[in-house]
N, CA and C of each residue as an Amber inpcrd file, in Angstrom:
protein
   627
  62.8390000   1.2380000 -66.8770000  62.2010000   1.7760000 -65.6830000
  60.8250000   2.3120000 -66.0230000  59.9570000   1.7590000 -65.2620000
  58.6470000   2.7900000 -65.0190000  58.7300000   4.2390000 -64.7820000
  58.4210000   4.9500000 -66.4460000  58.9730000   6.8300000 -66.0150000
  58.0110000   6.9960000 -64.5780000  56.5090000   6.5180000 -64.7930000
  55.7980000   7.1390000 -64.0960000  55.9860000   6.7830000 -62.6560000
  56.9360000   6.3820000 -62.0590000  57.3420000   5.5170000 -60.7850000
  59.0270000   6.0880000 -60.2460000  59.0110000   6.1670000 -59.0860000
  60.4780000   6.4960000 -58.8490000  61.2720000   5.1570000 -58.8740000
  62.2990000   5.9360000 -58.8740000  63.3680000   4.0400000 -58.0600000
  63.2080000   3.9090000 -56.4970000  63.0090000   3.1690000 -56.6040000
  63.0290000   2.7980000 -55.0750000  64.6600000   2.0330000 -55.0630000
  65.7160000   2.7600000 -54.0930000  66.8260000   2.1550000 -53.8080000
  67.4240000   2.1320000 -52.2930000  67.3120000   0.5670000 -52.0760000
  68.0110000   0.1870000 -50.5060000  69.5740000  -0.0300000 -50.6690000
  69.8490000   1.0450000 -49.8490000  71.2430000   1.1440000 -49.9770000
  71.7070000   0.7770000 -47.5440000  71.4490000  -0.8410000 -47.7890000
  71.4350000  -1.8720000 -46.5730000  72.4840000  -3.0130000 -46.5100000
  73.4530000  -3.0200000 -45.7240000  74.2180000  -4.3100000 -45.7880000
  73.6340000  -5.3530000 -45.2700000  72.6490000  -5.2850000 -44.6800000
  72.2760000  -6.2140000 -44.5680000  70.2190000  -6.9250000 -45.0910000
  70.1160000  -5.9580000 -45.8930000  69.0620000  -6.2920000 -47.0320000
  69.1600000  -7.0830000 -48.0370000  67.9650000  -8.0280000 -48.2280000
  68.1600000  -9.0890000 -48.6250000  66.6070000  -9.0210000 -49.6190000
  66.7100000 -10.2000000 -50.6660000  65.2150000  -9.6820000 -51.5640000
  63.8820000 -11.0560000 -50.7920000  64.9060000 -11.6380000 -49.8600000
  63.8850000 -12.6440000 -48.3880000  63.1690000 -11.7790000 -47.5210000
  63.7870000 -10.6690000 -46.9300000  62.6500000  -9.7650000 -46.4840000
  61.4970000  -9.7900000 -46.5750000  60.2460000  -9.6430000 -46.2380000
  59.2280000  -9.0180000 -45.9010000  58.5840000  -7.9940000 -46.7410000
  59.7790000  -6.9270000 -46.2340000  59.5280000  -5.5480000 -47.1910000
  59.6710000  -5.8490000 -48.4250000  61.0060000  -6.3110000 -49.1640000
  61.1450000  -6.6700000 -50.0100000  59.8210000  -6.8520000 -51.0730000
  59.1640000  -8.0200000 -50.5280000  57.9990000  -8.6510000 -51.2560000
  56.9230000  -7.3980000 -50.9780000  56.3110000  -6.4610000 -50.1700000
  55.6610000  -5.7090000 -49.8860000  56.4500000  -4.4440000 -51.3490000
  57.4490000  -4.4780000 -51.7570000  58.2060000  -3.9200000 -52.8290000
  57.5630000  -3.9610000 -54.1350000  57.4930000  -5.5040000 -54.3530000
  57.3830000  -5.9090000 -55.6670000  56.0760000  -5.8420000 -56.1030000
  55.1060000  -5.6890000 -54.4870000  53.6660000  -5.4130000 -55.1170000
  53.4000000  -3.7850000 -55.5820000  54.4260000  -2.8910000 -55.1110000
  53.9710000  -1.8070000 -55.3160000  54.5610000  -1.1010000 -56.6540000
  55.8120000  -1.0140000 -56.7760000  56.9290000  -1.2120000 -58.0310000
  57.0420000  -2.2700000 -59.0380000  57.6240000  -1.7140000 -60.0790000
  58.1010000  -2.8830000 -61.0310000  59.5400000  -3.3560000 -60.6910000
  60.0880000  -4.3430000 -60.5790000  60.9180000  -4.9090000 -60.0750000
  62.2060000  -4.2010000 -60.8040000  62.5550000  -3.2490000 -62.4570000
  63.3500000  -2.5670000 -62.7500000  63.3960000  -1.6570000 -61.5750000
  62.2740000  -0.7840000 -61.1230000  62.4160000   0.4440000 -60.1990000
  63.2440000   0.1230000 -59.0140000  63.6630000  -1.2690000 -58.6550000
  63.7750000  -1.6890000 -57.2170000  65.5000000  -1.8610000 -57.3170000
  66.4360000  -1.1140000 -56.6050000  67.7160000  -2.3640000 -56.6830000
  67.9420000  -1.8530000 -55.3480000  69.1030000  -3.0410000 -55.0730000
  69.7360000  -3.1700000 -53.8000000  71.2980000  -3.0540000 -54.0040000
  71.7190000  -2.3570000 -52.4880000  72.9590000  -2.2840000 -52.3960000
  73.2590000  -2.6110000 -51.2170000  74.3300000  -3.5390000 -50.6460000
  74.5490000  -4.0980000 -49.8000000  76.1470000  -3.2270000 -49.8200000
  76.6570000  -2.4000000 -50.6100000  77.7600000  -1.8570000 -50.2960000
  77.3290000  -0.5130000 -50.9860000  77.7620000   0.6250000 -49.7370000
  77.3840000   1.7900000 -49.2180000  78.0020000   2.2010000 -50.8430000
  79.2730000   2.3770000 -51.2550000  80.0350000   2.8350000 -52.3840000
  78.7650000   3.0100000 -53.7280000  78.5790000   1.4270000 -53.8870000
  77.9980000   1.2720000 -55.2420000  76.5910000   1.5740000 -54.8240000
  75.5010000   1.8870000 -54.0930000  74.6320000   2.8030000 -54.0870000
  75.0150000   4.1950000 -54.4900000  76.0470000   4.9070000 -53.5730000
  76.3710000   5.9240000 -54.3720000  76.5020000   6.7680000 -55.7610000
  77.0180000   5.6240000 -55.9570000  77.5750000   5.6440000 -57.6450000
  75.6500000   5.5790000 -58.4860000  75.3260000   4.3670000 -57.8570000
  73.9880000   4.4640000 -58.4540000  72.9710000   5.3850000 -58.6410000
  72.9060000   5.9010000 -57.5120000  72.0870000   7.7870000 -57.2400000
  72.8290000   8.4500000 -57.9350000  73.9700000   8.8240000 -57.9220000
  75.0480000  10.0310000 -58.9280000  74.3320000   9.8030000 -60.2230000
  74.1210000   8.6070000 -60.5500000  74.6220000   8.5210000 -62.0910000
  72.5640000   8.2440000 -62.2200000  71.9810000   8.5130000 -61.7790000
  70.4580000   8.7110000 -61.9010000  69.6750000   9.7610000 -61.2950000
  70.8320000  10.9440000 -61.1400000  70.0400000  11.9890000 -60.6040000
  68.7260000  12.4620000 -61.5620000  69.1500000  12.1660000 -62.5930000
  67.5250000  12.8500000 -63.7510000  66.7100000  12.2180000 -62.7590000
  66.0410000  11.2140000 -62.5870000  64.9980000  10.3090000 -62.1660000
  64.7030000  10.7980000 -60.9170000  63.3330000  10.0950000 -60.8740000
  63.1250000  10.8070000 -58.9650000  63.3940000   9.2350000 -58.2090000
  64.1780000   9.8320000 -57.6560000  63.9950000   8.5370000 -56.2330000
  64.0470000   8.2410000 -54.9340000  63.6270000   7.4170000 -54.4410000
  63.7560000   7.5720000 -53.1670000  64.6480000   6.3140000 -52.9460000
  65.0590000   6.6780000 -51.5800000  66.2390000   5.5550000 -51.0280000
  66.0030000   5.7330000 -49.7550000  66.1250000   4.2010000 -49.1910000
  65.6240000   3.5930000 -47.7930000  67.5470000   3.6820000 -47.4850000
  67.8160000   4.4700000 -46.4960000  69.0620000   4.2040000 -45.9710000
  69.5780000   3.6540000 -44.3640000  70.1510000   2.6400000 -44.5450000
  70.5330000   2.0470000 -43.3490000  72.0130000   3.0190000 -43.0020000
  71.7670000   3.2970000 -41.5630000  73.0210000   3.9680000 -40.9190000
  73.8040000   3.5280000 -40.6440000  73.6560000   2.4060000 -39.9210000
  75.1510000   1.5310000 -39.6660000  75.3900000   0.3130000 -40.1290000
  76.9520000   0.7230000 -40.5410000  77.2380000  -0.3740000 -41.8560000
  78.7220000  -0.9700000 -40.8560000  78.7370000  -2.3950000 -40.0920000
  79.6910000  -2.6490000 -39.4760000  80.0050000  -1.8330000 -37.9770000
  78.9960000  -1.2020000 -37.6180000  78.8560000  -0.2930000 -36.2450000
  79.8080000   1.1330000 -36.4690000  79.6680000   1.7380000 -38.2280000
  79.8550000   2.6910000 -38.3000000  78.6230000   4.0110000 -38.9020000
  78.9290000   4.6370000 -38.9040000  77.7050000   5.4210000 -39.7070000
  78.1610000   6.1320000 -40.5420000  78.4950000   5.1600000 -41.4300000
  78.6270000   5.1600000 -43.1390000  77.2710000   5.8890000 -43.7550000
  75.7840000   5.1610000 -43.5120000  74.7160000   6.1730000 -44.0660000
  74.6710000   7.9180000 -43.8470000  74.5650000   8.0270000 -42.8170000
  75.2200000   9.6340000 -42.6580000  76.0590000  10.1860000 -43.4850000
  77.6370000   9.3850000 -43.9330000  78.1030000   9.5070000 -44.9830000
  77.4640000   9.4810000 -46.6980000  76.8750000   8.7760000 -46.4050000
  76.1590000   8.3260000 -47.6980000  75.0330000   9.5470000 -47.8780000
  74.5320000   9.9110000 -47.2010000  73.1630000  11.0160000 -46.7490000
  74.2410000  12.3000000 -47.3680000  75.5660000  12.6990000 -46.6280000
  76.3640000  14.0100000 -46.9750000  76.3330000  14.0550000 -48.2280000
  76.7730000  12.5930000 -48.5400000  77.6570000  13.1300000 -50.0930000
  76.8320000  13.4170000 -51.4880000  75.2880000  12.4770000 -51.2730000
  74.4580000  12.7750000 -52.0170000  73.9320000  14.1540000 -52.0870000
  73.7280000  14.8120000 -50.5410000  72.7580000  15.7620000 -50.1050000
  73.6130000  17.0980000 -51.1930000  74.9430000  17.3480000 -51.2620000
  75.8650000  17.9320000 -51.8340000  75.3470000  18.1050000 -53.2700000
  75.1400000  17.1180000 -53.7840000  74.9000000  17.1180000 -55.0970000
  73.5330000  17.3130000 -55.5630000  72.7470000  16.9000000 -54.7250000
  71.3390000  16.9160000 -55.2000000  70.6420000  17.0040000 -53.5200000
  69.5360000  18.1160000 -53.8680000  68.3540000  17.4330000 -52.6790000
  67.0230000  17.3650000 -52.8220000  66.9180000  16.8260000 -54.0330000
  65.6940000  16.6140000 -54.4920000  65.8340000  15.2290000 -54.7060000
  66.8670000  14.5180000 -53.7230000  66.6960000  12.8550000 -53.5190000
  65.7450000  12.7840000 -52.4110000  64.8850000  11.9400000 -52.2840000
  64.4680000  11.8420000 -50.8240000  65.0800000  10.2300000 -50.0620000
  65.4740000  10.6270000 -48.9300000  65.3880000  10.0830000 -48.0450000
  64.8680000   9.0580000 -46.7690000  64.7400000   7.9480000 -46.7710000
  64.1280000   7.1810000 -45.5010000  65.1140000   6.5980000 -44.7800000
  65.7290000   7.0820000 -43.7180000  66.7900000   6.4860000 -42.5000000
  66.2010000   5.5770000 -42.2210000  66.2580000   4.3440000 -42.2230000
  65.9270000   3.1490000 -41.3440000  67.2750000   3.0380000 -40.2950000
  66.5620000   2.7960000 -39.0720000  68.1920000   2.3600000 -37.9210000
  67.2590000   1.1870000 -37.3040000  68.0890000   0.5240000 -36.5390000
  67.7770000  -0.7670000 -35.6780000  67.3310000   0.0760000 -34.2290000
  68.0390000   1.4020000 -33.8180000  67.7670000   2.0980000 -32.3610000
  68.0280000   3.4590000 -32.7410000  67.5260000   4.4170000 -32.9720000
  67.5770000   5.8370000 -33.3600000  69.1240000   6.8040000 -32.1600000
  69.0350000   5.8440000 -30.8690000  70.0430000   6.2060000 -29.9540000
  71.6190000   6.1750000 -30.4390000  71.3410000   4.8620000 -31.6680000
  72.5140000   4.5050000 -31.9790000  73.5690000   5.8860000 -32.6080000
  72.5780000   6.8820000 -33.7080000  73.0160000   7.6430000 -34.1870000
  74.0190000   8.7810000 -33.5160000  74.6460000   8.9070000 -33.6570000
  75.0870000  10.4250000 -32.5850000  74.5070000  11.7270000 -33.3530000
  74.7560000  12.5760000 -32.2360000  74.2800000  13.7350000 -32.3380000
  74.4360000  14.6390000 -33.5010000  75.9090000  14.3480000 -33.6190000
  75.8500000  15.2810000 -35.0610000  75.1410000  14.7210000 -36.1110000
  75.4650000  13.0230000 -35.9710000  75.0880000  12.5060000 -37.3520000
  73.4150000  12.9850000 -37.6210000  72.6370000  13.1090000 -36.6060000
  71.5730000  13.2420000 -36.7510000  70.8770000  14.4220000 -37.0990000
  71.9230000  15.4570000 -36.5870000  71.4450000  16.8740000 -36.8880000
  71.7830000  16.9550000 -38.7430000  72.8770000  16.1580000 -38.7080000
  73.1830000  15.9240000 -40.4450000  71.5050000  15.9170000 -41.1670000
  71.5310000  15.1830000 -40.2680000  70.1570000  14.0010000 -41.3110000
  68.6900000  15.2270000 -41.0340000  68.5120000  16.0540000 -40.0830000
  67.5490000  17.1120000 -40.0520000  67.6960000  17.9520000 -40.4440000
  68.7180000  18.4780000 -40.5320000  69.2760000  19.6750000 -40.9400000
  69.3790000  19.7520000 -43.0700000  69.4040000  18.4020000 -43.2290000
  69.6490000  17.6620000 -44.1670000  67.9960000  17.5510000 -45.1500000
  67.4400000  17.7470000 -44.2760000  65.7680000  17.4340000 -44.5660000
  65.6230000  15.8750000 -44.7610000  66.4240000  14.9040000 -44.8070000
  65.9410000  13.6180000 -44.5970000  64.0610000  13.5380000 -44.3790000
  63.3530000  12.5180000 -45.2280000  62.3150000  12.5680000 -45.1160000
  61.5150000  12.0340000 -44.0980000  62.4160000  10.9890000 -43.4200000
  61.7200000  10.2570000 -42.4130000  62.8010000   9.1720000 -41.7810000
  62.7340000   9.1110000 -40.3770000  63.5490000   8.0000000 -40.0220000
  62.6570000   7.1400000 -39.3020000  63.0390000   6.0080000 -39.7680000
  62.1290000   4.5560000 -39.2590000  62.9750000   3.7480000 -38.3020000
  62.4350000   3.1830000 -37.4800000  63.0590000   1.6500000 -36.9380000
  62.9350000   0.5880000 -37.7170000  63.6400000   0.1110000 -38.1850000
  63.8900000  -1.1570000 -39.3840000  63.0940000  -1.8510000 -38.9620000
  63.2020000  -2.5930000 -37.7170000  61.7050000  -3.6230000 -37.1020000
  60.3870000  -3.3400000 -37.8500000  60.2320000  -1.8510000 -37.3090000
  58.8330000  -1.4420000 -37.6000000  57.8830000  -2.0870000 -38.8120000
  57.0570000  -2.8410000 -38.8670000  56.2300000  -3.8670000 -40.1670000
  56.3420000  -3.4650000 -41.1650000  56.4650000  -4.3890000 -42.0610000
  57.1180000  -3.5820000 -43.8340000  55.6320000  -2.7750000 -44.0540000
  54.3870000  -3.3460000 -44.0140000  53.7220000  -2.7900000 -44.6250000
  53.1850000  -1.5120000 -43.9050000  53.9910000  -0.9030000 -43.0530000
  53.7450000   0.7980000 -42.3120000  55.2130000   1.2430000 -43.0550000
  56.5530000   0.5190000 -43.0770000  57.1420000   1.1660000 -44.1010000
  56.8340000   1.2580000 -45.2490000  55.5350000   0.6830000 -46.0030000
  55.7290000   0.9020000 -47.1140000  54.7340000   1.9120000 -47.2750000
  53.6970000   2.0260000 -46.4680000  52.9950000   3.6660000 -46.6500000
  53.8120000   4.8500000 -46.3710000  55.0630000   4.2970000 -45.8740000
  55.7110000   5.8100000 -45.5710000  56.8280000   6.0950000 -46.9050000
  56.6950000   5.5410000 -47.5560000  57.5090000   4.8840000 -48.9580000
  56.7450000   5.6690000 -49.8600000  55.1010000   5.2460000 -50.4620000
  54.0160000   6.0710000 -50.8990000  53.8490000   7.2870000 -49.9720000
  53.7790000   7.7010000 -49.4500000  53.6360000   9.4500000 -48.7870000
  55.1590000   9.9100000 -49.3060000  56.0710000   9.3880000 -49.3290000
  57.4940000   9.6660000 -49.6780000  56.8230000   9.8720000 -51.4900000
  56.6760000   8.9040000 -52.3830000  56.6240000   8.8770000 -53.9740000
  55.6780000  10.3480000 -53.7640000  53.9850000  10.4470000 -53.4190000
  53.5260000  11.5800000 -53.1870000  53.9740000  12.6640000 -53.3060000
  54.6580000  12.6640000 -51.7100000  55.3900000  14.0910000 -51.7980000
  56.6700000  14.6170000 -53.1060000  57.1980000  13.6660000 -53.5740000
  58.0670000  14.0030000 -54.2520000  57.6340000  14.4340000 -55.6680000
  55.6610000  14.0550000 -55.7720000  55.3430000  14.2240000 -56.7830000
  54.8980000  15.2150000 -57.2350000  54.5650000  15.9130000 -55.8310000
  53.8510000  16.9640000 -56.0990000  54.9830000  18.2390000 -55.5300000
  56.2050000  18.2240000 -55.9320000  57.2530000  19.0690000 -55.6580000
  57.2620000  19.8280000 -56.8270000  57.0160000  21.4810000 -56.9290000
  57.2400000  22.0580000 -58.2860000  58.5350000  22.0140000 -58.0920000
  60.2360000  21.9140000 -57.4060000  61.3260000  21.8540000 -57.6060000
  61.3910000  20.4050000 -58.8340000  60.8700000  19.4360000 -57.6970000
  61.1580000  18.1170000 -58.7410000  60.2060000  18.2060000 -60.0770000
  59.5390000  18.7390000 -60.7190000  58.8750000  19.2070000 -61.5450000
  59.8230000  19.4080000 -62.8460000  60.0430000  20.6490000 -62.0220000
  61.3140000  21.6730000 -62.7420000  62.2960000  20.7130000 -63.3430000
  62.6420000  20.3970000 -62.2070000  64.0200000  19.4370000 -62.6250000
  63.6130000  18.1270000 -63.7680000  62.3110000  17.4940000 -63.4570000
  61.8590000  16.6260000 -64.8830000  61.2060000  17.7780000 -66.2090000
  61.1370000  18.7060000 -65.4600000  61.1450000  19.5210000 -67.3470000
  62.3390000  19.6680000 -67.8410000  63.5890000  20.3350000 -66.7580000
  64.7240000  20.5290000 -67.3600000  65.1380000  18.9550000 -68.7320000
  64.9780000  18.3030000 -68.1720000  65.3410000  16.4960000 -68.4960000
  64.9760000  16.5090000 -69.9320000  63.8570000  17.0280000 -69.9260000
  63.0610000  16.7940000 -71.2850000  63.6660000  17.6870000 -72.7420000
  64.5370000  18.6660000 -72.0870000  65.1370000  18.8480000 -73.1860000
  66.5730000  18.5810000 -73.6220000  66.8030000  18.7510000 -74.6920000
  68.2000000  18.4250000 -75.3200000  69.3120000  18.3470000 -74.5100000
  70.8180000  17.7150000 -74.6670000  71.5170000  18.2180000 -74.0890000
  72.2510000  19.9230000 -74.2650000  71.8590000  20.2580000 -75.5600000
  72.3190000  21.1210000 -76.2970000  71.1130000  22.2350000 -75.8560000
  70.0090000  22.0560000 -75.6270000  69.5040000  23.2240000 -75.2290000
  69.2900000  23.1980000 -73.9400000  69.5180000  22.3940000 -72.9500000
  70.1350000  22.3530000 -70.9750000  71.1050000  23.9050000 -71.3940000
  72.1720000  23.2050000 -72.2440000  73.1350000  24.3820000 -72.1030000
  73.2020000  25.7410000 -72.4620000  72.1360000  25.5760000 -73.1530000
  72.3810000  27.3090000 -73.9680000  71.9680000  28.3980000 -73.1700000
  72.0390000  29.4360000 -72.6670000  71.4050000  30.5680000 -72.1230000
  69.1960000  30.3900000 -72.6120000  69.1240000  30.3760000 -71.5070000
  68.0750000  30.2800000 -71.5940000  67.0990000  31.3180000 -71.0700000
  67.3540000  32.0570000 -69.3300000  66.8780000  33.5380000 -68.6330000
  68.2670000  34.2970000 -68.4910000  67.6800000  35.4460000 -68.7520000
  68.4840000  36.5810000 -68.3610000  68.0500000  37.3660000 -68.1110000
  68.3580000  37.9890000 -66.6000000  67.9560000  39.1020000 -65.8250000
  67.9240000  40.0750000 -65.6600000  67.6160000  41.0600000 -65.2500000
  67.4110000  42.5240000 -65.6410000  68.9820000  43.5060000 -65.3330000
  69.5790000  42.2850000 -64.4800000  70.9590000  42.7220000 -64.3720000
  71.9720000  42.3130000 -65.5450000  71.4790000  41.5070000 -66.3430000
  72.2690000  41.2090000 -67.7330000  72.8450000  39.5470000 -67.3170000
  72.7260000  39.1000000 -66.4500000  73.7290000  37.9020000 -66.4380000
  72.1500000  37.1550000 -66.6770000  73.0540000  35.7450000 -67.5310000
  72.2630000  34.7890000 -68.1400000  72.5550000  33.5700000 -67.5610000
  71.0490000  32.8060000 -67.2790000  71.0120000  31.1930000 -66.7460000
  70.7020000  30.2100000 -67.6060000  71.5460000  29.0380000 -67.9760000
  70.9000000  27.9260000 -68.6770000  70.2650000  26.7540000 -67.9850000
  69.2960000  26.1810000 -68.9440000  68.6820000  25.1980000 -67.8920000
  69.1930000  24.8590000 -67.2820000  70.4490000  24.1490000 -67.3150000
  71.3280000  23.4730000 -66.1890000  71.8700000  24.2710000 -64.9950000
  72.0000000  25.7080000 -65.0630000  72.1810000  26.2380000 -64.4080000
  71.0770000  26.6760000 -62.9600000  70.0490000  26.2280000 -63.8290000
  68.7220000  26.4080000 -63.0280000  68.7470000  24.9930000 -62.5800000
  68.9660000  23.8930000 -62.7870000  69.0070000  23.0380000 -62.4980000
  70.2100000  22.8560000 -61.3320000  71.0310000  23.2060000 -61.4110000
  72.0350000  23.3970000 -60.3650000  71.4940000  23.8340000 -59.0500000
  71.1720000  25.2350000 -59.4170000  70.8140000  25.7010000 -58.2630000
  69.5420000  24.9810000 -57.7160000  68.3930000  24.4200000 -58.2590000
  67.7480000  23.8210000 -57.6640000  68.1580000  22.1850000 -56.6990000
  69.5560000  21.9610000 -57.0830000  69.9130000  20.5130000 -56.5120000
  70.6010000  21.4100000 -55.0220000  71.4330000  22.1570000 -55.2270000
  72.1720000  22.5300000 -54.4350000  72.0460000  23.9780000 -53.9290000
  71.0980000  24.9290000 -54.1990000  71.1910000  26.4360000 -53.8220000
  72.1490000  27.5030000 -54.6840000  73.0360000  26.9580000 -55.5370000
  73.9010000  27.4760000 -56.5010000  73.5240000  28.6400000 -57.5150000
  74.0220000  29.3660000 -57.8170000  73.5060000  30.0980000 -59.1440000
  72.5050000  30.8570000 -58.3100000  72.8390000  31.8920000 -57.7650000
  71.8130000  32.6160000 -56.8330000  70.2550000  32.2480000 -56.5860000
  70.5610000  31.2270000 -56.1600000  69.0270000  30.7310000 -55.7750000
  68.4170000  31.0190000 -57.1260000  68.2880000  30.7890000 -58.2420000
  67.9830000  31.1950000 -59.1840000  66.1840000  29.9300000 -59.2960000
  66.9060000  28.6010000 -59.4830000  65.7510000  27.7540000 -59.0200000
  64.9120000  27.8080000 -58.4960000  65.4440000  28.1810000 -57.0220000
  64.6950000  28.5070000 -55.9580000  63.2830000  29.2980000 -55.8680000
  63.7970000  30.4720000 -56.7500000  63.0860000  31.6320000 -56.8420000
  62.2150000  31.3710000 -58.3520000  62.5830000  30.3950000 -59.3740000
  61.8580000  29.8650000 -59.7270000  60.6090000  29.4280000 -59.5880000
  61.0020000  28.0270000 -58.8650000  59.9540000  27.9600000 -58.1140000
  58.6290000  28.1300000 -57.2260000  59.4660000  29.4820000 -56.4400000
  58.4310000  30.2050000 -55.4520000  57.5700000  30.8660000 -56.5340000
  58.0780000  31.5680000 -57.8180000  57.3620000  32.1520000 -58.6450000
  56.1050000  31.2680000 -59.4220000  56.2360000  29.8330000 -59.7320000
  55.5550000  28.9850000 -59.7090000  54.0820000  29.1070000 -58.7760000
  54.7910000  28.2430000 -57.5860000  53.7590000  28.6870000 -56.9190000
  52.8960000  29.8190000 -56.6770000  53.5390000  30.8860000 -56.1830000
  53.0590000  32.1050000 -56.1650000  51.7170000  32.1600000 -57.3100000
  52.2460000  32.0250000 -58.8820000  51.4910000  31.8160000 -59.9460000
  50.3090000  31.0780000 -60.0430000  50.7200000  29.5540000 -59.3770000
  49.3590000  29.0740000 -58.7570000  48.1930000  29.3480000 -57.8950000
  48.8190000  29.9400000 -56.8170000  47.7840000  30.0860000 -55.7620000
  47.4440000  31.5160000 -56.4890000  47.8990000  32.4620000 -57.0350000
  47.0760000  33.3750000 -57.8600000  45.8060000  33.3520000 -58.4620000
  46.3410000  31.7660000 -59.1480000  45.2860000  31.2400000 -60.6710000
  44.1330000  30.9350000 -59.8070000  44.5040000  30.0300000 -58.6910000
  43.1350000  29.3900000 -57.6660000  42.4750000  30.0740000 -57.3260000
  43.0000000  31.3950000 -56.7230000  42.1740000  32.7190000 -56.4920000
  41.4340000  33.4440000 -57.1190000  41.9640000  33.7650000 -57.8240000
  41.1540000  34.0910000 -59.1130000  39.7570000  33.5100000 -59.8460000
  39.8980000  31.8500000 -59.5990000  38.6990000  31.3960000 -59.9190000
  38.6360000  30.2600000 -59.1510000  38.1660000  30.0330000 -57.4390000
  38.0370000  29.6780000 -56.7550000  36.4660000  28.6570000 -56.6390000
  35.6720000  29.4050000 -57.6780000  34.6790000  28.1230000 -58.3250000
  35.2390000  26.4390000 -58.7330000  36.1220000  26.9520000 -59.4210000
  36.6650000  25.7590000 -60.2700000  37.7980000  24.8170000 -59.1040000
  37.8910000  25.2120000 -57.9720000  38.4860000  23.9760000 -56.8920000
  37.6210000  22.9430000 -56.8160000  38.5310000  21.7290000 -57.1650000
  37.9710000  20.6010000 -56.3870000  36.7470000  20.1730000 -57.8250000
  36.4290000  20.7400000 -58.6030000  36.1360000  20.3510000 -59.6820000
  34.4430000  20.8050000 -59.5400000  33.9860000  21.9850000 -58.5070000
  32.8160000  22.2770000 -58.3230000  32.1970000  23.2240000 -59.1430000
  30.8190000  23.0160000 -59.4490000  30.1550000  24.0500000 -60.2750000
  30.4710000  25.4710000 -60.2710000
């Protein structure tokens, strides 16, 4: 895989590499970054088992006039939500109500009409890689990566209340809210840290004298 590239994964029963998009794919990705799943299951399995990586996934909702993607959207969202998301549907009406509040409530990144021309899905594909790039959560989570398995685990912060977090633990809570927002608050401290630094020397934006 291209580190510097997400996966791009269509998890579509009825996606095919004849598409349109498809080929609008291969110009933008390396063809490792790209797979397809035509059964809802083994996408699953595929995201589980590549949460390190950033990726995004184009998800079709109805699989046989059910809404299996919604399913597919829950079970990931559980484990991680620093996947992003693109709902493609054939009619946005099709969805029901809950399923959809799933999918907002869910932060889903964007829902498309499958019709809609590959090459406007595929800028919404790049604003998708973008945003995910410039996430200090997803950051975090590719520093966690970079180290050992043996030092993920070891106590790594400990708080003024005495209880101790290991990377993974910070990593947890950043997929899922777990471990008292510990990530979370990570993070914000991040930022916070940034827009400090910018302030501080507000000459140096944008690369001006």
């Amino acid at each position: 895989m291209a580190t510097n590239k997400p996966l791009i994964v269509v998890v579509d029963d009825d996606f095919t590499k004849d598409q349109p998009l498809y080929g609008f794919l291969e110009t933008a990705y390396p063809a490792e970054n790209i797979h397809l799943f035509q059964n809802s299951g083994d996408g699953v399995n595929f995201i589980e088992q590549n949460l390190s990586k950033k990726i995004i996934v184009l998800l079709d909702i109805m699989f046989n006039g059910q809404e299996v993607g919604v399913d597919v959207f829950n079970e990931i969202s559980k484990k991680s939500a620093l996947v992003c998301f693109i709902v493609m549907t054939g009619n946005i009406e099709q969805i029901s109500r809950e399923g959809l509040k799933n999918l907002i409530n869910g932060h889903a990144w964007y829902i498309v009409q499958r019709d809609k021309p590959a090459k406007d899905i595929l800028a919404i594909i790049k604003d998708a890689e973008n945003h995910i790039n410039l996430r200090v959560d997803g950051a975090l989570e590719e520093w966690v990566f970079r180290h050992t398995p043996e030092e993920q685990a070891r106590p790594f912060l400990k708080t003024r209340s005495g209880k101790s977090y290991s990377l993974l633990d910070i990593l947890q809570s950043l997929r899922t809210g777990d471990n008292d927002d510990i990530g979370q608050k990570i993070a914000g401290d991040i930022m916070a840290l940034a827009v400090d630094l910018l302030l501080q020397d507000k000459t140096k934006i944008g690369g001006g004298e």
